[in-house]
ZAMARGU-4260 file (C-alpha; in steps of 0.2 Angstrom, whole numbers, plus 5000, padded with zeros to 4 digits):
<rodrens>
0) 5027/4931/4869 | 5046/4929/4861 | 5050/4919/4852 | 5064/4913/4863 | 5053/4911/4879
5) 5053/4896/4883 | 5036/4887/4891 | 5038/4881/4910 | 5035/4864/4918 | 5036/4855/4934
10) 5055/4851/4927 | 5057/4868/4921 | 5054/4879/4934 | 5067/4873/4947 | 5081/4877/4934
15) 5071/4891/4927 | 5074/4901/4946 | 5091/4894/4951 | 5098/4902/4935 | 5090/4919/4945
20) 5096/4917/4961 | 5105/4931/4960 | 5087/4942/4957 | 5078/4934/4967 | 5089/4930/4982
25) 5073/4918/4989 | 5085/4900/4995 | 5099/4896/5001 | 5110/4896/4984 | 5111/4881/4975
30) 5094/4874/4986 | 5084/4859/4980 | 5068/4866/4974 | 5053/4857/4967 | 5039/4863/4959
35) 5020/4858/4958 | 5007/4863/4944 | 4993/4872/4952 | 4977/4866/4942 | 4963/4876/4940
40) 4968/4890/4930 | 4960/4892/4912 | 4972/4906/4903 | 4987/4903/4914 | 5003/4892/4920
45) 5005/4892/4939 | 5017/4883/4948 | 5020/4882/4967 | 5038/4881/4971 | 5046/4873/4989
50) 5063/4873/4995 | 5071/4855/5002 | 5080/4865/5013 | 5072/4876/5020 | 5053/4883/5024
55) 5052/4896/5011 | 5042/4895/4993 | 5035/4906/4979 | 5023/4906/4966 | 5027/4908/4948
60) 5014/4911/4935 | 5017/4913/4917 | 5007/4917/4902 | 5009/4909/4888 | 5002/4917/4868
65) 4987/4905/4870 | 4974/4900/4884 | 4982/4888/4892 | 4967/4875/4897 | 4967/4872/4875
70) 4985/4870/4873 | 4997/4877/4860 | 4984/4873/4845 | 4967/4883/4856 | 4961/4897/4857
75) 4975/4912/4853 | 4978/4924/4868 | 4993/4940/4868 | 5006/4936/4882 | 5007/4953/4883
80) 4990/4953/4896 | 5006/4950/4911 | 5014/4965/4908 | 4994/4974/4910 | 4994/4965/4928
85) 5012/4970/4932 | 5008/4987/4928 | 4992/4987/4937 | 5000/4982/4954 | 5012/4995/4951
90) 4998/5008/4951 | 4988/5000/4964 | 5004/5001/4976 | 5007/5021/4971 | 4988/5023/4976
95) 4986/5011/4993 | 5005/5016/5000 | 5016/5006/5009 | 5005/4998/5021 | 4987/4995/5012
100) 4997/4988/4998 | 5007/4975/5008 | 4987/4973/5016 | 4979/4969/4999 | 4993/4966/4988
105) 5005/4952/4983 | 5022/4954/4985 | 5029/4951/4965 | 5051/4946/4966 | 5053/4946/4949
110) 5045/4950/4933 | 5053/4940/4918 | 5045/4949/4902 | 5057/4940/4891 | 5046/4924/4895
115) 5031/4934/4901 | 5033/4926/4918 | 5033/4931/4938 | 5038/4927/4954 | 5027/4930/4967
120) 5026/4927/4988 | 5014/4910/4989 | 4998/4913/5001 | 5003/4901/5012 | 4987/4895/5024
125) 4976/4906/5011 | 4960/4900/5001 | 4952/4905/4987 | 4935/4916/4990 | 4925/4906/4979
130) 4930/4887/4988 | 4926/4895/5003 | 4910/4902/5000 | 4906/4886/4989 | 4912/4874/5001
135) 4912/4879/5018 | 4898/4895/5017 | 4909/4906/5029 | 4908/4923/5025 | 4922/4934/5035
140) 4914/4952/5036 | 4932/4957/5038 | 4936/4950/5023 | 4918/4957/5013 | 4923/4974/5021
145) 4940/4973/5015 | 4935/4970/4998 | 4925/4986/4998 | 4937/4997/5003 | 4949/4992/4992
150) 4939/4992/4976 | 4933/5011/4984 | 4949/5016/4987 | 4958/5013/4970 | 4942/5017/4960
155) 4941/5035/4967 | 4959/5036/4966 | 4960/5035/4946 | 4939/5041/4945 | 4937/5050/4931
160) 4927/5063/4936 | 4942/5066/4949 | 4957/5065/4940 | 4966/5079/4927 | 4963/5074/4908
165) 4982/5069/4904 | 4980/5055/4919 | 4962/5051/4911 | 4969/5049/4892 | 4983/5038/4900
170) 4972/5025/4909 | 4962/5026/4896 | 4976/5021/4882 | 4988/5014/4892 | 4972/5000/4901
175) 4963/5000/4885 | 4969/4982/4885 | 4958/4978/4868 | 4965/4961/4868 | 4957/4954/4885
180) 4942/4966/4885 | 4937/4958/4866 | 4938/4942/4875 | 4925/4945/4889 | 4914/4954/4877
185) 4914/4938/4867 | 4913/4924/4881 | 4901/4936/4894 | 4893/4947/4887 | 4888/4937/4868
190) 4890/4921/4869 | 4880/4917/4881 | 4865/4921/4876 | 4868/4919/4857 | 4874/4899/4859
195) 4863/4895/4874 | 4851/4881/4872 | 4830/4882/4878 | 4833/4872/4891 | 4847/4882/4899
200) 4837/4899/4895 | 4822/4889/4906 | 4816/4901/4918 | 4825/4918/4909 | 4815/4930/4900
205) 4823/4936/4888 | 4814/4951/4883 | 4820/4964/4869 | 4822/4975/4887 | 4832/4961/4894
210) 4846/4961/4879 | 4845/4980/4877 | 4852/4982/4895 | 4865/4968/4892 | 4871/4980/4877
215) 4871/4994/4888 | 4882/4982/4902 | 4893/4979/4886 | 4895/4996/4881 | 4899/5002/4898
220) 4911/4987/4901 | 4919/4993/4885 | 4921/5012/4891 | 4910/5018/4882 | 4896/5024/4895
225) 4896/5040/4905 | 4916/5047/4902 | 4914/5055/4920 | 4912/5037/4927 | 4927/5027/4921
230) 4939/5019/4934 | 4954/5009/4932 | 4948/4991/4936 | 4953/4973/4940 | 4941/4968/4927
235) 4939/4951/4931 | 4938/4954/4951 | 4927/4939/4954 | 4929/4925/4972 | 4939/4916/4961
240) 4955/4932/4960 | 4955/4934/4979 | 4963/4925/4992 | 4957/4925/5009 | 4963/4917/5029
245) 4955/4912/5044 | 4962/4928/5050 | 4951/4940/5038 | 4965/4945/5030 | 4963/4948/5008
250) 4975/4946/4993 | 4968/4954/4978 | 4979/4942/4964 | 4978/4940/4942 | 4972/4959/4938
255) 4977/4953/4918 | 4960/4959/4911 | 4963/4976/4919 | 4956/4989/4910 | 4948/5007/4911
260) 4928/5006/4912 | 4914/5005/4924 | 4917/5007/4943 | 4900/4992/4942 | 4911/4981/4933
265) 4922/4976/4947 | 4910/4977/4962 | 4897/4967/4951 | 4911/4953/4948 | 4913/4950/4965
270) 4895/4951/4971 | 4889/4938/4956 | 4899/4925/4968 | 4890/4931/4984 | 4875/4929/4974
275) 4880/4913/4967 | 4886/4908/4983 | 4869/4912/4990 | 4859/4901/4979 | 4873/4887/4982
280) 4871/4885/5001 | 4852/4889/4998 | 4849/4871/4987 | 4864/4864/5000 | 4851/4863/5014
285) 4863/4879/5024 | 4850/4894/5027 | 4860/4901/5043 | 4876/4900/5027 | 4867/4909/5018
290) 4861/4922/5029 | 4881/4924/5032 | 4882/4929/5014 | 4870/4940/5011 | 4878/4950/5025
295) 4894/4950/5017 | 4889/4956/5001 | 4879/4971/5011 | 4896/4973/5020 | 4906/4975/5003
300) 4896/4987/4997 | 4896/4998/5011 | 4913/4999/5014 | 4913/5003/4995 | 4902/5020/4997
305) 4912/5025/5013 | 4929/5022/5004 | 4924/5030/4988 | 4915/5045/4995 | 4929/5048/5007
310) 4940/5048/4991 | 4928/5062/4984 | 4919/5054/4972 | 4901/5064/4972 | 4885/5055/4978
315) 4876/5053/4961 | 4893/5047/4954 | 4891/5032/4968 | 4873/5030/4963 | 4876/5026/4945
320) 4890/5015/4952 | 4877/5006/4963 | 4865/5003/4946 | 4880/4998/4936 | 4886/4984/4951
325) 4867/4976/4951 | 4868/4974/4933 | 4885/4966/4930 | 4882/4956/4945 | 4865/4949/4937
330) 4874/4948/4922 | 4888/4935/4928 | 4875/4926/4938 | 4865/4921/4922 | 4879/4919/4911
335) 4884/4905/4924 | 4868/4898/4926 | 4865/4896/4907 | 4884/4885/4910 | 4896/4898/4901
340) 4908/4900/4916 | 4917/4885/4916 | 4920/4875/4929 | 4918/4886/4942 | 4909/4876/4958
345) 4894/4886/4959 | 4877/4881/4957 | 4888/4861/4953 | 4875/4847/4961 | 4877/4829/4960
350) 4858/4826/4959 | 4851/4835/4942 | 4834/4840/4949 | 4845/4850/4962 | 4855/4857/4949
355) 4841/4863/4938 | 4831/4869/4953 | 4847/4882/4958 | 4848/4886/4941 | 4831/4892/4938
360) 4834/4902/4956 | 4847/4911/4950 | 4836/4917/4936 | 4825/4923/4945 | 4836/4934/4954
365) 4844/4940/4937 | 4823/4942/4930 | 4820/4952/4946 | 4833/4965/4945 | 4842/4968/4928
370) 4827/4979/4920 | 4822/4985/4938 | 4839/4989/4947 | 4836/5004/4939 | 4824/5008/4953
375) 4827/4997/4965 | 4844/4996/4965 | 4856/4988/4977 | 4843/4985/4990 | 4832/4975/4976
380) 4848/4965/4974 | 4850/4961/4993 | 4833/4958/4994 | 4833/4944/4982 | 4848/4936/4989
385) 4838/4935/5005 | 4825/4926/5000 | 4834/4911/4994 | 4836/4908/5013 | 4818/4906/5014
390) 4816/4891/4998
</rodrens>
Protein backbone atom coordinates (compact mmCIF):
# COMPACT_ATOMS: atom_id res chain seq x y z
CA UNK A 1 0.00 0.00 0.00
CA UNK A 2 1.11 3.93 -0.24
CA UNK A 3 2.44 5.37 1.83
CA UNK A 4 -0.26 8.08 1.81
CA UNK A 5 -3.25 5.48 2.11
CA UNK A 6 -4.85 6.11 4.76
CA UNK A 7 -6.42 2.95 7.07
CA UNK A 8 -10.48 3.11 7.32
CA UNK A 9 -12.71 3.03 10.35
CA UNK A 10 -16.29 3.30 11.29
CA UNK A 11 -15.34 7.31 11.57
CA UNK A 12 -13.45 7.10 8.50
CA UNK A 13 -15.48 5.63 6.02
CA UNK A 14 -18.46 8.17 5.83
CA UNK A 15 -15.91 10.93 4.95
CA UNK A 16 -13.77 8.64 3.06
CA UNK A 17 -17.05 8.24 0.35
CA UNK A 18 -18.77 11.77 0.64
CA UNK A 19 -15.32 13.10 -0.60
CA UNK A 20 -16.30 10.65 -3.79
CA UNK A 21 -19.63 11.39 -4.43
CA UNK A 22 -19.03 12.50 -7.56
CA UNK A 23 -17.64 8.67 -8.62
CA UNK A 24 -19.68 6.95 -6.94
CA UNK A 25 -23.10 8.78 -7.43
CA UNK A 26 -24.71 6.06 -4.60
CA UNK A 27 -26.78 9.04 -2.01
CA UNK A 28 -28.34 11.90 -2.25
CA UNK A 29 -25.24 14.42 -1.94
CA UNK A 30 -24.31 15.47 1.18
CA UNK A 31 -26.35 12.35 2.82
CA UNK A 32 -25.76 11.23 6.43
CA UNK A 33 -24.10 7.85 6.14
CA UNK A 34 -22.89 5.68 8.87
CA UNK A 35 -20.78 2.95 8.76
CA UNK A 36 -20.53 -0.51 10.55
CA UNK A 37 -17.29 -2.81 10.95
CA UNK A 38 -18.19 -6.33 9.60
CA UNK A 39 -16.43 -8.91 11.89
CA UNK A 40 -15.35 -11.84 10.82
CA UNK A 41 -12.84 -11.24 8.28
CA UNK A 42 -9.03 -12.36 8.96
CA UNK A 43 -6.89 -10.52 6.13
CA UNK A 44 -9.32 -7.77 5.62
CA UNK A 45 -11.26 -4.31 6.65
CA UNK A 46 -14.98 -4.47 5.77
CA UNK A 47 -17.42 -2.09 6.38
CA UNK A 48 -21.21 -1.86 5.66
CA UNK A 49 -22.33 1.48 4.95
CA UNK A 50 -26.20 2.93 5.24
CA UNK A 51 -27.73 6.04 4.20
CA UNK A 52 -29.96 8.28 6.97
CA UNK A 53 -31.86 9.28 4.17
CA UNK A 54 -32.52 6.91 2.14
CA UNK A 55 -32.68 3.03 1.65
CA UNK A 56 -29.62 2.54 -0.38
CA UNK A 57 -26.07 1.04 1.16
CA UNK A 58 -22.74 -0.36 -0.07
CA UNK A 59 -19.90 -2.24 1.09
CA UNK A 60 -16.53 -1.13 1.25
CA UNK A 61 -13.48 -3.51 1.84
CA UNK A 62 -9.96 -2.57 2.09
CA UNK A 63 -6.73 -4.24 2.37
CA UNK A 64 -4.33 -3.18 4.31
CA UNK A 65 -0.05 -4.33 3.92
CA UNK A 66 -0.82 -6.69 6.91
CA UNK A 67 -3.45 -9.43 7.98
CA UNK A 68 -5.81 -7.44 9.40
CA UNK A 69 -6.97 -9.88 12.46
CA UNK A 70 -2.88 -9.15 13.92
CA UNK A 71 -2.98 -5.65 13.52
CA UNK A 72 -0.18 -3.32 12.14
CA UNK A 73 2.66 -5.13 14.19
CA UNK A 74 1.28 -9.22 12.58
CA UNK A 75 1.83 -10.94 10.21
CA UNK A 76 3.00 -8.92 6.88
CA UNK A 77 0.72 -9.21 3.85
CA UNK A 78 1.14 -6.95 0.02
CA UNK A 79 -1.90 -4.75 -0.41
CA UNK A 80 -1.48 -5.33 -3.63
CA UNK A 81 -3.62 -8.88 -3.36
CA UNK A 82 -7.01 -6.08 -4.26
CA UNK A 83 -5.82 -5.08 -7.27
CA UNK A 84 -5.47 -9.46 -8.17
CA UNK A 85 -9.46 -9.50 -7.10
CA UNK A 86 -10.29 -6.39 -9.14
CA UNK A 87 -8.71 -7.84 -12.11
CA UNK A 88 -10.11 -11.22 -11.50
CA UNK A 89 -13.77 -9.86 -11.65
CA UNK A 90 -12.82 -8.12 -14.66
CA UNK A 91 -11.97 -11.37 -16.36
CA UNK A 92 -14.72 -13.25 -14.85
CA UNK A 93 -17.15 -10.53 -16.43
CA UNK A 94 -15.45 -10.72 -20.12
CA UNK A 95 -15.92 -14.62 -19.86
CA UNK A 96 -19.72 -14.83 -18.13
CA UNK A 97 -21.18 -11.53 -20.23
CA UNK A 98 -23.56 -9.24 -19.27
CA UNK A 99 -26.18 -11.46 -17.64
CA UNK A 100 -24.20 -14.47 -15.78
CA UNK A 101 -21.95 -11.84 -14.40
CA UNK A 102 -24.63 -9.70 -12.89
CA UNK A 103 -26.05 -13.60 -11.92
CA UNK A 104 -22.80 -14.53 -10.10
CA UNK A 105 -20.97 -11.44 -9.79
CA UNK A 106 -20.93 -8.32 -7.49
CA UNK A 107 -21.39 -5.14 -8.65
CA UNK A 108 -17.83 -3.27 -7.80
CA UNK A 109 -18.66 1.20 -7.86
CA UNK A 110 -15.25 2.08 -7.37
CA UNK A 111 -11.89 0.82 -6.97
CA UNK A 112 -9.57 3.20 -4.88
CA UNK A 113 -5.95 1.71 -5.64
CA UNK A 114 -4.29 4.63 -3.97
CA UNK A 115 -5.72 3.23 -0.65
CA UNK A 116 -6.19 -0.38 -1.97
CA UNK A 117 -9.83 0.03 -1.33
CA UNK A 118 -13.50 -0.73 -3.09
CA UNK A 119 -16.93 -0.16 -3.21
CA UNK A 120 -19.13 -2.66 -3.74
CA UNK A 121 -23.35 -3.31 -3.93
CA UNK A 122 -24.00 -4.90 -0.18
CA UNK A 123 -26.02 -8.42 -0.42
CA UNK A 124 -28.82 -7.14 1.15
CA UNK A 125 -31.10 -10.29 2.60
CA UNK A 126 -27.88 -12.71 1.60
CA UNK A 127 -25.92 -15.12 3.99
CA UNK A 128 -22.78 -16.66 3.91
CA UNK A 129 -22.79 -20.45 2.61
CA UNK A 130 -20.82 -21.54 5.37
CA UNK A 131 -23.56 -20.09 8.29
CA UNK A 132 -26.13 -21.54 6.47
CA UNK A 133 -24.80 -25.01 5.99
CA UNK A 134 -23.49 -24.76 9.77
CA UNK A 135 -26.43 -23.22 11.24
CA UNK A 136 -29.46 -24.04 9.67
CA UNK A 137 -28.37 -27.36 7.37
CA UNK A 138 -30.35 -26.07 4.07
CA UNK A 139 -28.67 -26.85 1.06
CA UNK A 140 -30.42 -25.00 -1.99
CA UNK A 141 -29.67 -27.35 -5.11
CA UNK A 142 -30.00 -24.19 -7.05
CA UNK A 143 -27.51 -22.57 -5.18
CA UNK A 144 -24.99 -26.26 -5.31
CA UNK A 145 -25.83 -26.17 -9.06
CA UNK A 146 -24.94 -22.74 -9.54
CA UNK A 147 -21.76 -23.07 -7.98
CA UNK A 148 -20.84 -25.60 -10.52
CA UNK A 149 -21.64 -23.97 -13.35
CA UNK A 150 -19.96 -21.13 -12.63
CA UNK A 151 -16.61 -22.77 -11.55
CA UNK A 152 -17.20 -24.82 -15.16
CA UNK A 153 -17.78 -22.02 -16.92
CA UNK A 154 -14.85 -19.81 -16.11
CA UNK A 155 -12.48 -22.84 -15.79
CA UNK A 156 -13.03 -24.04 -19.32
CA UNK A 157 -12.93 -20.49 -20.48
CA UNK A 158 -9.27 -19.68 -19.44
CA UNK A 159 -8.36 -24.02 -19.51
CA UNK A 160 -5.10 -24.36 -20.56
CA UNK A 161 -5.42 -27.02 -22.80
CA UNK A 162 -8.03 -24.69 -24.54
CA UNK A 163 -6.60 -21.43 -24.75
CA UNK A 164 -3.51 -20.10 -27.29
CA UNK A 165 -0.05 -19.89 -25.42
CA UNK A 166 0.16 -15.95 -25.30
CA UNK A 167 -3.28 -15.99 -23.11
CA UNK A 168 -1.65 -19.20 -21.17
CA UNK A 169 1.85 -17.20 -20.39
CA UNK A 170 -0.47 -14.20 -19.36
CA UNK A 171 -2.65 -16.01 -16.73
CA UNK A 172 0.03 -17.65 -15.88
CA UNK A 173 2.31 -14.39 -14.97
CA UNK A 174 -0.19 -12.04 -14.67
CA UNK A 175 -2.12 -14.67 -11.58
CA UNK A 176 1.05 -15.98 -10.51
CA UNK A 177 0.04 -14.07 -7.34
CA UNK A 178 3.35 -15.56 -5.51
CA UNK A 179 2.62 -13.46 -2.51
CA UNK A 180 -0.86 -15.12 -1.54
CA UNK A 181 -0.17 -18.46 -3.05
CA UNK A 182 3.32 -18.65 -0.56
CA UNK A 183 0.68 -17.86 2.16
CA UNK A 184 -1.66 -21.02 1.56
CA UNK A 185 1.39 -23.24 0.97
CA UNK A 186 2.47 -22.24 4.35
CA UNK A 187 -0.82 -22.10 6.46
CA UNK A 188 -2.53 -25.29 4.23
CA UNK A 189 -0.52 -27.24 2.86
CA UNK A 190 2.63 -27.16 5.69
CA UNK A 191 1.69 -26.03 8.65
CA UNK A 192 -0.69 -28.11 9.41
CA UNK A 193 0.72 -31.08 9.58
CA UNK A 194 4.25 -29.99 10.74
CA UNK A 195 2.89 -28.03 14.04
CA UNK A 196 -0.07 -30.20 14.78
CA UNK A 197 0.08 -31.99 18.11
CA UNK A 198 -0.70 -36.09 18.66
CA UNK A 199 -3.71 -35.56 19.93
CA UNK A 200 -5.09 -33.43 16.93
CA UNK A 201 -3.44 -36.10 14.47
CA UNK A 202 -5.78 -38.78 16.68
CA UNK A 203 -7.42 -40.74 14.13
CA UNK A 204 -5.13 -39.53 10.77
CA UNK A 205 -2.62 -41.93 9.41
CA UNK A 206 -0.08 -40.16 8.39
CA UNK A 207 1.56 -42.53 6.29
CA UNK A 208 4.77 -41.63 3.98
CA UNK A 209 1.81 -42.18 1.17
CA UNK A 210 -0.34 -39.70 2.91
CA UNK A 211 2.32 -36.75 2.91
CA UNK A 212 3.55 -37.61 -0.68
CA UNK A 213 0.08 -36.81 -1.99
CA UNK A 214 -0.15 -33.58 0.08
CA UNK A 215 3.20 -32.70 -1.87
CA UNK A 216 1.59 -33.51 -4.94
CA UNK A 217 -1.73 -31.35 -3.82
CA UNK A 218 1.01 -28.49 -3.10
CA UNK A 219 2.85 -28.79 -6.27
CA UNK A 220 -0.32 -28.70 -8.30
CA UNK A 221 -1.75 -25.78 -6.21
CA UNK A 222 1.48 -24.23 -6.96
CA UNK A 223 1.07 -24.77 -10.95
CA UNK A 224 3.34 -26.91 -11.24
CA UNK A 225 1.29 -30.16 -12.19
CA UNK A 226 0.10 -31.20 -15.69
CA UNK A 227 0.60 -27.56 -17.74
CA UNK A 228 -2.36 -28.83 -19.99
CA UNK A 229 -4.56 -28.67 -16.72
CA UNK A 230 -4.22 -25.17 -15.29
CA UNK A 231 -7.18 -22.86 -14.98
CA UNK A 232 -7.47 -19.32 -13.75
CA UNK A 233 -8.93 -19.89 -10.09
CA UNK A 234 -10.64 -18.08 -7.08
CA UNK A 235 -8.20 -19.97 -5.12
CA UNK A 236 -9.80 -19.68 -1.81
CA UNK A 237 -13.53 -20.51 -3.22
CA UNK A 238 -14.58 -22.07 0.06
CA UNK A 239 -18.79 -21.44 1.78
CA UNK A 240 -17.12 -18.76 3.61
CA UNK A 241 -16.49 -16.46 -0.25
CA UNK A 242 -20.07 -17.05 -1.30
CA UNK A 243 -23.12 -15.41 -0.65
CA UNK A 244 -26.39 -17.06 -1.08
CA UNK A 245 -30.60 -16.03 -0.60
CA UNK A 246 -33.66 -17.84 0.09
CA UNK A 247 -34.26 -17.40 -3.51
CA UNK A 248 -31.11 -19.72 -4.63
CA UNK A 249 -29.64 -17.02 -6.11
CA UNK A 250 -25.15 -16.82 -5.57
CA UNK A 251 -22.57 -14.04 -5.20
CA UNK A 252 -19.17 -15.32 -5.78
CA UNK A 253 -17.13 -12.50 -3.54
CA UNK A 254 -12.98 -11.90 -2.25
CA UNK A 255 -11.31 -13.84 -5.25
CA UNK A 256 -7.81 -12.07 -3.62
CA UNK A 257 -5.91 -15.39 -3.72
CA UNK A 258 -6.57 -15.89 -7.38
CA UNK A 259 -4.17 -17.56 -9.13
CA UNK A 260 -3.51 -19.97 -12.15
CA UNK A 261 -3.31 -23.68 -11.05
CA UNK A 262 -5.58 -26.75 -10.58
CA UNK A 263 -9.11 -26.69 -11.91
CA UNK A 264 -9.39 -29.34 -8.12
CA UNK A 265 -8.34 -26.45 -6.27
CA UNK A 266 -11.47 -24.41 -6.41
CA UNK A 267 -14.11 -27.29 -6.67
CA UNK A 268 -12.22 -29.01 -3.66
CA UNK A 269 -12.50 -25.69 -1.66
CA UNK A 270 -15.90 -25.54 -1.67
CA UNK A 271 -16.85 -29.18 -1.28
CA UNK A 272 -14.35 -29.36 1.94
CA UNK A 273 -17.52 -27.28 3.53
CA UNK A 274 -20.19 -29.66 2.28
CA UNK A 275 -18.09 -32.23 3.60
CA UNK A 276 -17.56 -30.25 6.66
CA UNK A 277 -20.94 -29.32 6.84
CA UNK A 278 -21.85 -32.96 6.49
CA UNK A 279 -20.07 -34.13 9.61
CA UNK A 280 -21.40 -30.83 11.53
CA UNK A 281 -25.11 -31.77 11.21
CA UNK A 282 -24.18 -35.54 11.51
CA UNK A 283 -22.77 -34.98 15.38
CA UNK A 284 -25.82 -32.12 15.54
CA UNK A 285 -28.30 -34.94 15.74
CA UNK A 286 -29.77 -33.55 11.73
CA UNK A 287 -29.51 -36.77 9.44
CA UNK A 288 -32.39 -35.55 7.04
CA UNK A 289 -29.60 -32.18 7.02
CA UNK A 290 -27.37 -33.93 6.08
CA UNK A 291 -28.75 -35.97 3.42
CA UNK A 292 -29.64 -32.39 1.98
CA UNK A 293 -25.82 -31.85 1.75
CA UNK A 294 -24.56 -34.72 0.33
CA UNK A 295 -26.91 -33.89 -2.51
CA UNK A 296 -25.70 -30.51 -2.94
CA UNK A 297 -22.19 -31.45 -3.11
CA UNK A 298 -23.29 -34.25 -5.88
CA UNK A 299 -25.32 -31.34 -7.61
CA UNK A 300 -22.06 -29.08 -7.65
CA UNK A 301 -20.09 -31.23 -9.29
CA UNK A 302 -22.44 -32.21 -11.97
CA UNK A 303 -23.28 -29.02 -13.02
CA UNK A 304 -19.34 -28.62 -13.15
CA UNK A 305 -18.89 -31.67 -15.77
CA UNK A 306 -21.85 -30.36 -17.96
CA UNK A 307 -20.38 -26.78 -17.84
CA UNK A 308 -16.96 -27.64 -18.34
CA UNK A 309 -17.56 -30.14 -21.23
CA UNK A 310 -19.96 -27.86 -22.78
CA UNK A 311 -16.99 -25.42 -22.74
CA UNK A 312 -14.76 -28.09 -24.48
CA UNK A 313 -12.64 -29.11 -22.10
CA UNK A 314 -11.89 -33.01 -23.07
CA UNK A 315 -13.19 -36.04 -20.88
CA UNK A 316 -9.91 -37.10 -19.32
CA UNK A 317 -9.02 -33.44 -18.71
CA UNK A 318 -12.39 -33.45 -16.30
CA UNK A 319 -11.34 -36.72 -14.97
CA UNK A 320 -8.08 -35.59 -13.60
CA UNK A 321 -10.10 -32.44 -12.47
CA UNK A 322 -12.50 -34.84 -10.57
CA UNK A 323 -9.05 -36.72 -8.60
CA UNK A 324 -7.56 -33.34 -8.03
CA UNK A 325 -11.31 -31.93 -6.39
CA UNK A 326 -11.36 -35.17 -3.92
CA UNK A 327 -7.97 -34.32 -2.79
CA UNK A 328 -7.96 -30.77 -1.94
CA UNK A 329 -11.31 -31.34 -0.67
CA UNK A 330 -9.70 -33.97 1.91
CA UNK A 331 -7.07 -31.77 2.34
CA UNK A 332 -9.06 -28.62 3.78
CA UNK A 333 -11.19 -31.07 5.68
CA UNK A 334 -8.14 -32.34 7.85
CA UNK A 335 -6.42 -29.18 7.98
CA UNK A 336 -9.64 -28.09 9.88
CA UNK A 337 -10.00 -30.89 11.98
CA UNK A 338 -6.44 -30.78 13.04
CA UNK A 339 -7.66 -26.82 14.20
CA UNK A 340 -5.65 -24.81 11.58
CA UNK A 341 -8.55 -22.97 10.03
CA UNK A 342 -9.51 -20.54 12.30
CA UNK A 343 -12.59 -19.76 13.57
CA UNK A 344 -14.58 -21.12 11.10
CA UNK A 345 -17.83 -22.78 12.70
CA UNK A 346 -17.34 -26.11 11.48
CA UNK A 347 -16.86 -29.13 13.44
CA UNK A 348 -17.25 -26.08 16.73
CA UNK A 349 -19.31 -28.17 19.72
CA UNK A 350 -19.84 -26.88 23.13
CA UNK A 351 -19.52 -30.55 24.65
CA UNK A 352 -15.66 -31.69 23.91
CA UNK A 353 -16.54 -35.38 23.57
CA UNK A 354 -18.77 -34.05 20.68
CA UNK A 355 -16.15 -32.04 19.37
CA UNK A 356 -13.50 -34.89 19.38
CA UNK A 357 -15.92 -37.43 18.03
CA UNK A 358 -16.59 -35.04 14.59
CA UNK A 359 -13.08 -34.56 14.54
CA UNK A 360 -12.08 -38.05 14.31
CA UNK A 361 -15.17 -38.41 11.60
CA UNK A 362 -13.65 -36.16 9.40
CA UNK A 363 -10.50 -38.09 9.49
CA UNK A 364 -11.92 -40.90 8.43
CA UNK A 365 -13.33 -39.38 5.55
CA UNK A 366 -9.89 -37.71 4.62
CA UNK A 367 -8.01 -41.59 5.48
CA UNK A 368 -10.60 -43.15 3.18
CA UNK A 369 -10.04 -41.05 0.19
CA UNK A 370 -6.72 -39.04 -0.13
CA UNK A 371 -4.49 -42.27 -1.26
CA UNK A 372 -7.54 -43.95 -2.73
CA UNK A 373 -9.40 -41.14 -4.81
CA UNK A 374 -7.10 -42.17 -7.20
CA UNK A 375 -9.60 -45.07 -7.89
CA UNK A 376 -12.46 -44.25 -6.36
CA UNK A 377 -12.74 -40.87 -7.12
CA UNK A 378 -15.60 -38.64 -6.71
CA UNK A 379 -18.01 -41.35 -5.90
CA UNK A 380 -15.67 -42.64 -2.94
CA UNK A 381 -16.04 -39.04 -1.75
CA UNK A 382 -19.79 -38.83 -1.93
CA UNK A 383 -19.91 -42.13 -0.57
CA UNK A 384 -18.14 -41.06 2.69
CA UNK A 385 -20.10 -38.03 3.06
CA UNK A 386 -23.22 -40.38 3.22
CA UNK A 387 -22.29 -42.40 5.72
CA UNK A 388 -22.07 -39.77 8.27
CA UNK A 389 -25.91 -39.87 8.11
CA UNK A 390 -25.86 -43.25 9.29
CA UNK A 391 -23.34 -42.50 12.82
Amino acid sequence: MATEAKLLTEETVPAYLSSRHSKLNLFPENATLTATAIEGGNVNYAFLVRCSSSSRTCFVKQAPEFVAIFGPGGYPLTSARMRVEIDVFDEWKAILGEDLAAKYLPTIHLFDETNMAFVMEFFEGFELLDRVLVESGTCWEEVSRGLGDFMGRTHAATHSSLVPPPRTAYLTEHFENRAMRDVQLEFVFTKAYAESTDEQREGLDMSPEFLAEVELLKTQYDGRGDPLNLVLSHGDLHPGSVMVDETGSVKIIDPEFAVYASPGLDLGSMLSGYVLAAIHQAYAGKPQAVASICEGARAVWEAYEVAAKEGGVEEKYVSRAEIETVGFTVAEVCRTALGHAGGRKWLQFEDPDTKKAACKAAMRVVNACMIKRHEGGMQLLLDQMKACSEL
